[in-house]
N, C-alpha and C positions, 0 to 999 in steps of 0.2 A: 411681357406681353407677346411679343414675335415669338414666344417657349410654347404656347398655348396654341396659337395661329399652329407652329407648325407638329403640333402635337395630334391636334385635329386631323390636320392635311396626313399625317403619317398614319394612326389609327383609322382612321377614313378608309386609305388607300385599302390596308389590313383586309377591313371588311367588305369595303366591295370587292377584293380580288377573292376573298372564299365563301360568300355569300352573293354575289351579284350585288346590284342595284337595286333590285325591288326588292330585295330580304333583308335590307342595309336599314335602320332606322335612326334618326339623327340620338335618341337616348341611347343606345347603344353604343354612337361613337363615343360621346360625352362619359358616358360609364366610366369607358376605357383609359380617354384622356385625364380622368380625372376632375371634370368642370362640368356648373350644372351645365341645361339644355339651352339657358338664356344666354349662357357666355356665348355659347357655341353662337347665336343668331347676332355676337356684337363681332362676329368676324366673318359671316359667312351670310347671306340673305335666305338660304335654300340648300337641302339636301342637295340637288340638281345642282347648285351653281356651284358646290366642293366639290363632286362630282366632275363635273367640265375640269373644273382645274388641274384635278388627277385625270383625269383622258389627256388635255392638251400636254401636259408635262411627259408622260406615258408615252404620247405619241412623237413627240418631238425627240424622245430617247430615241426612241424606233429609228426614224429619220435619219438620226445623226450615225448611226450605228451603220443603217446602210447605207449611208452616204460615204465611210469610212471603209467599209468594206468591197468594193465594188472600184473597178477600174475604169474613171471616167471616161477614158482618152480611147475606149473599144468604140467599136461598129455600135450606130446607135439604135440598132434591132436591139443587141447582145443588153446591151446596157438596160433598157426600157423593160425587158422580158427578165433580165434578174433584177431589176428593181420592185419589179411587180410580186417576182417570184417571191422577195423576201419580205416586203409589206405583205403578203396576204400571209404569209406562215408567219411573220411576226406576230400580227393581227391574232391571230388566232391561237399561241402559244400565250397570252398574255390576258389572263381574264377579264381586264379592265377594259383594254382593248375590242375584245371580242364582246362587248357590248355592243359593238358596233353595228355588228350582225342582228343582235333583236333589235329590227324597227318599231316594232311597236314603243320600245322602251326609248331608244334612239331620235326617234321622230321626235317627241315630247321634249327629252332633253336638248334637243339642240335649237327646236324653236323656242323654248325659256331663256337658253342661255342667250339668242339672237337676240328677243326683246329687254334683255337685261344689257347686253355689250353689243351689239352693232354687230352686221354680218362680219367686221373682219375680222374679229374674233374666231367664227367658227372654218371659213375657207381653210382649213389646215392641210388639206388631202395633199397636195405635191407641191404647194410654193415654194418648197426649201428646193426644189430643182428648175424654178426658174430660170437660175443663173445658168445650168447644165444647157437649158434650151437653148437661152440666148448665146452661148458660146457656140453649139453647131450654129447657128444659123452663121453666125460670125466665120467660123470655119468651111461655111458653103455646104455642113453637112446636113443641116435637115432647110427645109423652103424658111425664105427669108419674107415672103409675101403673105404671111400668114401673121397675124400677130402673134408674141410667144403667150400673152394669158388666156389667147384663146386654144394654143395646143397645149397649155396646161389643164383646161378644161375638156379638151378633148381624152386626155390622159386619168384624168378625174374620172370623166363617165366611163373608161372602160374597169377604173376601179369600184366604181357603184355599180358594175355591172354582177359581181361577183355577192350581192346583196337582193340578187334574184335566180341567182343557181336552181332554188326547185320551181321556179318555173320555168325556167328555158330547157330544164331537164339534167339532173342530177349527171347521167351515164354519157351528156355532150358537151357537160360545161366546161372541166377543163382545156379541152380541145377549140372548144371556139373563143373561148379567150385566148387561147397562144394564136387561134387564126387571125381573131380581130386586132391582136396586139402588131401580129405581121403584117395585116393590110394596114392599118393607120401608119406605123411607122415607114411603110413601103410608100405610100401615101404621099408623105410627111420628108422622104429621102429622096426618092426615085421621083424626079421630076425634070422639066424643061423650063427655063426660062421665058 
């Protein structure tokens, strides 16, 4: 039974990594896995919600990976600005991932997979560096008057930010993210009690 489940989730993964998401059809996967289309629906609700499950899993490698790679104990500019650095070029080396970037397709999935699982499900953008906050603050290194899921959300939007590069303008966006990424954390460090 769990052979099937992850037969799905593996051939799944397959086809949306070299076809996207909209070219991905659930007969397709089933082909692949070998099981008709109805198995596929006694483990899965939705194209969309196998889907999520390979993004979240996807993404949570990503996470660990830089989490693993990155010195936490540096200046927390240094830190925040190669964290960012390597979620966006993760992101985007990673087809699955880089669905992220089409909203159109994005937008859809993530508000299906909300009314299916509850937003905590989809909040995945930087919780895993939660604890990263809470320890500067603990350290006296970034404000402790702040709450930390709210400078996880501040952290969040400068990465949703990067989900409107052609508008803010292609030729200025990398630069005013490393700007805004230096005044939040400048922000967020440099302070008086």
């Amino acid at each position: 039974m769990n052979d099937k489940k992850a037969d799905i989730f593996n051939y799944g993964r397959e086809l949306f990594s070299s076809k996207g998401f909209k070219d991905t059809n659930v007969s397709e996967i089933t082909k692949m896995a070998g099981i008709g289309v109805g198995t596929f629906y006694n483990y899965y609700s939705s194209k969309e919600k196998l889907f999520m499950e390979i993004f979240l899993e996807e993404n949570v490698k990503l996470k660990k990976r830089i989490m693993e790679s990155i010195d936490l104990d540096g200046d927390p500019l240094k830190v925040v600005n190669e964290l960012m650095f390597l979620n966006v070029s993760g992101m985007n080396s990673n087809p699955i991932l880089r669905e992220w970037y089409n909203r159109d397709v994005f937008s859809k999935l993530e508000q299906h997979y909300r009314q299916e699982n509850g937003i905590k499900y989809v909040d995945f953008l930087y919780n895993s560096f939660v604890e990263l906050v809470k320890k500067w603050q603990v350290e006296g290194k970034m404000r402790d008057d702040i709450d930390c899921e709210f400078i996880m959300a501040i952290f969040a939007a400068l990465i949703n930010i990067d989900t409107h590069k052609e508008e803010i303008g292609i030729e200025y966006f990398p630069h005013i993210l490393d700007y805004l990424a230096e005044f939040v954390i400048k922000g967020l460090t440099d302070y008086q009690k």
